[in-house]
N, C-alpha and C positions, 0 to 999 in steps of 0.2 A: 753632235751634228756639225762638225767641221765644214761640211760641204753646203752649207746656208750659204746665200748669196748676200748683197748687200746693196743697195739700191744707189745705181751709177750717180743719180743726180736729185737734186731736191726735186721735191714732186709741185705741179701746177709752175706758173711763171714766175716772175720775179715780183708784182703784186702780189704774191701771197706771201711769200716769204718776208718782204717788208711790212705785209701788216702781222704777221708771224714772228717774231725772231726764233723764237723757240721751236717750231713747226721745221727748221731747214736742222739744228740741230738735231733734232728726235728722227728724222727721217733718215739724217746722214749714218747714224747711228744704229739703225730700228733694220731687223733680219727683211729681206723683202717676205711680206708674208704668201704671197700666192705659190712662189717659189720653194717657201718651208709646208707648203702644205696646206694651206689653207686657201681653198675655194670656196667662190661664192657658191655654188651647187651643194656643196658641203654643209654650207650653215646650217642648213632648216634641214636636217639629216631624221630619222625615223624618230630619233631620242628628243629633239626641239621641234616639232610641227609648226607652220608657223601660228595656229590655236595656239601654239607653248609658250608663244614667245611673253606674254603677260601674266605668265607665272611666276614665281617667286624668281630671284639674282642666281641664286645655287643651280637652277634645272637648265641656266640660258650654258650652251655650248659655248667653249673657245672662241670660235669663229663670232660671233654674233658680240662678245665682249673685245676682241680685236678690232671687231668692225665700230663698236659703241668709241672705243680707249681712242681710234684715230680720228671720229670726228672731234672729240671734245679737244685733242691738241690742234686740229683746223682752225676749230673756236675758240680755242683757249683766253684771245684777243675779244672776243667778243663779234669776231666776221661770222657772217656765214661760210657752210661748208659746202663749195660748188661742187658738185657733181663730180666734175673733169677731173676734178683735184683727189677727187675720192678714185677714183677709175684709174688714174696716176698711180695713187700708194696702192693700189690691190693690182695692176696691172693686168686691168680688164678693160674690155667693150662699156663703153659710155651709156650704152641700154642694160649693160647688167650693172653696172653700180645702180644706175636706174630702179631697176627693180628692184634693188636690197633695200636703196634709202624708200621705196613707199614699203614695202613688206612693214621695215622697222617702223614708219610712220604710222601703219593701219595696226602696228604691237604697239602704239603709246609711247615708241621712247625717239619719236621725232617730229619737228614740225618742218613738212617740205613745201618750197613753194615752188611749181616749175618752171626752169630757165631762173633761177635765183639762186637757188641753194637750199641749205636745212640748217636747220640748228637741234640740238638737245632739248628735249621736254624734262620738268623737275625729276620725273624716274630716269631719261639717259642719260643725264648730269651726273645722279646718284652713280650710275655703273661705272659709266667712263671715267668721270673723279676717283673713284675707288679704286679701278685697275690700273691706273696711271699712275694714280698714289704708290700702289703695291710696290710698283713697277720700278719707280724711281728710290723706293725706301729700300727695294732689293737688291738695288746697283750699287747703292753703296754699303750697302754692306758688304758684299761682294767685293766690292773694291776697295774699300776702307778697312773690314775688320777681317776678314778673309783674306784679299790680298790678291786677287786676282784681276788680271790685265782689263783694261777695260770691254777690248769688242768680245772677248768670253765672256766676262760678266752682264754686258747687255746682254746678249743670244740668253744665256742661263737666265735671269732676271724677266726676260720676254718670254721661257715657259711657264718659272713658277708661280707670275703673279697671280694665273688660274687658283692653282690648287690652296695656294699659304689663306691655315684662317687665319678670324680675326684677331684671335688672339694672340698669334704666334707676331703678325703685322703690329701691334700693340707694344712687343716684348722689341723687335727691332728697332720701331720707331724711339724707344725709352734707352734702348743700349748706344744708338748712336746723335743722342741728346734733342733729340726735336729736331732734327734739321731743317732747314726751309729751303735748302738747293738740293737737287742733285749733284752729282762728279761735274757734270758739263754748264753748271748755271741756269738749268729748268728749273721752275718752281714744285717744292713739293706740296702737295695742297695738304693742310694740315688735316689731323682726326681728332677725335674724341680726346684721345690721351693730351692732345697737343693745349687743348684749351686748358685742362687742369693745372 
């Protein structure tokens, strides 16, 4: 998918990116998603109802774990994730990020406050850390032991973190030694294997 776009400028103002550093990185970096196909109409699609959304990690859609993966890098710092900021990276109306971040609120996997922002509840932690994990252990592979260029191996790394089980995620993390950064100096958040 050649024809991905890429997001002109870091998303929200320059407050967020200084209580962010990593958040202007990821996003410099990151396919604009609304662009590759992924709308918010889309999330809650016939297959994730939003009833679905507090069923197991495996039934949640793409969309709903891209949507999870960008608040937890908003917050990664520990800020909250403003609305405007999320509206920014999806490149939508400030009433439809609206309505995602309560959808995913009234699904458990956030806590919103209006005119504040949100943060991750212990289950949207779990997703967002996981697919971020995926995410940044896939890039370097990709770029590391593979050998491909970086903005392919993001775009590439930004589908498969859906599909890769755990297992296989286990078998990367072990082949390119535990790492603790990605290619660009993100934090990779450690797993299971990594504590052993």
């Amino acid at each position: 998918m050649a024809g991905r776009a890429k997001l002109r400028a870091p998303i929200g103002d320059s407050e967020t990116t200084q209580r962010n550093p990593y958040l202007n990185q990821w996003v410099a970096r990151a396919p604009n998603r609304a662009k590759a196909g992924f709308r918010l109409a889309e999330t809650f699609s016939d297959r994730v109802p939003l009833a679905g959304l507090s069923m197991a990690r495996n039934t949640l859609s793409e969309n709903v774990e891209m949507y999870l993966e960008t608040i937890y890098v908003l917050t990664e710092k520990g800020d909250l994730a403003r609305t405007k900021d999320i509206a920014a990276e999806w490149q939508v109306s400030a009433p439809s990020a609206t309505e995602m971040v309560q959808k995913l609120a009234a699904a458990g996997y956030l806590h919103y406050e209006p005119y504040k922002g949100s943060s991750l509840t212990k289950q949207g932690v779990e997703i967002g850390r996981a697919v971020i994990r995926k995410h940044r252990l896939l890039e370097r592979f990709l770029t590391d032991i593979v050998g491909v260029e970086n903005p392919r191996a993001e775009e590439a790394a930004c589908r498969m973190e859906h599909a890769i089980p755990r297992e296989m995620e286990r078998w990367v993390c072990e082949l390119l030694g535990h790492p603790r950064l990605d290619s660009h100096g993100a934090p990779i958040p450690p797993g299971p294997c990594c504590e052993s």
